[in-house]
N, C-alpha and C positions, 0 to 999 in steps of 0.2 A: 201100251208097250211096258215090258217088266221093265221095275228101278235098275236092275244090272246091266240089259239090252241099250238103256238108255246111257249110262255112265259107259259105256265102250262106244255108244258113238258121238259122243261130247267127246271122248279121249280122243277120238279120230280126230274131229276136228280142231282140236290142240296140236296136234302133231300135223296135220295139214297146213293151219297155221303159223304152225315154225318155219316150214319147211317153205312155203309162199315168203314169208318174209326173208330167208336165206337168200331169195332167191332175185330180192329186190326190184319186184316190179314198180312202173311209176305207174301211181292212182293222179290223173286229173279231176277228180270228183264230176265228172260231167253228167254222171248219169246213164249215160248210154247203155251200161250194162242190163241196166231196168227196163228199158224200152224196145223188148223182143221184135217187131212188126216195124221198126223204123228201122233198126238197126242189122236184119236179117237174122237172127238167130233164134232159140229156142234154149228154153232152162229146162233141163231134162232130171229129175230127182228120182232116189228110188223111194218105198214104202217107208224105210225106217227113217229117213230124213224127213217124211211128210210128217210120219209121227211126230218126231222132235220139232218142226216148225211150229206144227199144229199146237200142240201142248207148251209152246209161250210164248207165240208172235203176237201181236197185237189185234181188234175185228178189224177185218177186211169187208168191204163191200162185195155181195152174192149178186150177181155170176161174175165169174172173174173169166176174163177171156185171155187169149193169146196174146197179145199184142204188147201189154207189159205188167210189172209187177204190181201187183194193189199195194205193198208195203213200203213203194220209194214213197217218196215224202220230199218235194224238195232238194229233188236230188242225191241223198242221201237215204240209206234204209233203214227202216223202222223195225225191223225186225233181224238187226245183226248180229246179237249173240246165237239164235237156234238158226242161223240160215244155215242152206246147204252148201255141199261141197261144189257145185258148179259155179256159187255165188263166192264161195271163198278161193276159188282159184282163178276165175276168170278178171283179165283185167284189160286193156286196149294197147296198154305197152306192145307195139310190134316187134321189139327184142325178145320178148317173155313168152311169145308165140309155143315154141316145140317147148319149153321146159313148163307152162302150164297144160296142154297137154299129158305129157309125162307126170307131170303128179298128179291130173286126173284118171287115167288110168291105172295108177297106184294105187290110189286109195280109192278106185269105185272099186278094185277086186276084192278089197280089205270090207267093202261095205258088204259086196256079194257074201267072203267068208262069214263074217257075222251072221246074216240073216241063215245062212247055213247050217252054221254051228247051233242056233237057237229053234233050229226049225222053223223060219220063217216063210214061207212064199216068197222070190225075189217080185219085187213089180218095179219097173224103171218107165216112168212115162212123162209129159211133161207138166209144170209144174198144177195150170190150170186143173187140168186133169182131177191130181188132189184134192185141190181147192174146193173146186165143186163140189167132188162126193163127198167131203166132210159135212154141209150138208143136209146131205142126201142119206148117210147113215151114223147110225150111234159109234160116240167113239170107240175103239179100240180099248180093252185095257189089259189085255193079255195075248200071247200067241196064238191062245185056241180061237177068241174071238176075230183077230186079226186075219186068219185064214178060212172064215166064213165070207171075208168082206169082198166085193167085186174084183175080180182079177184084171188090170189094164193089160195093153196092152207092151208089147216090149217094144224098147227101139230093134232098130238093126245092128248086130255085132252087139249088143248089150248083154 
């Protein structure tokens, strides 16, 4: 990923994180958020977000399955500065329901324009997904090679 692609979506997530915190959800540290398969859900991240995990989350154990994150830790995440945007808005507060929603689809559009703007391939799939194929192929360190690499597939409405 270019040095500049990367400094707009670290920006993203500065202003994500303002705007989660405005919004004052309660974090009970339970962890639940990391335990996809217990808890019914799915982390669904797009391409450029994988980039950013990839390039400074901590090793993870190959294969990484659905079921939850390799990088909680104790309940806590090991990898919280480069997570993604599903990790940075999601919380279990049932008041916070519609208004993290709402800032997810704000800034997944903001993520779509980026990749846009830079010529990137959108890929939104979930997080395993990634995981794996990092891998499975060389990394990334440009657009051109990033748009050689296997295309996932999309969610639905993504």
């Amino acid at each position: 990923m270019p040095a500049e692609l990367r400094r707009h979506v670290l920006e993203l997530y500065q202003a994500v994180d303002r705007e989660v915190a405005a919004a004052g959800p309660a974090c009970i540290a339970s962890g639940r958020c990391c335990r996809f398969k217990e808890y019914g859900h799915v982390l669904f991240i797009s391409n450029l977000e994988a980039d950013v995990l990839l390039a400074s989350a901590p090793p993870f154990e190959q294969p990484v399955s659905a079921d939850f994150c390799p990088f909680q830790k104790e309940n806590l995440c090991a990898a919280r500065e480069p997570r993604p945007l599903g990790c940075r808005v999601y919380y279990c507060d049932p008041n916070y329901q519609e208004t993290g929603n709402r800032i997810t689809e704000k800034y997944l559009h903001r993520l779509k324009e980026l990749a846009q703007e830079n010529g990137v391939d959108w890929r939104y799939a979930p997080l395993h997904n990634f995981l794996n194929a990092a891998n499975r192929e060389p990394p990334a360190t440009d657009a051109r090679s990033m748009d050689r690499r296997t295309t996932l597939p999309l969610a639905p409405g993504r």
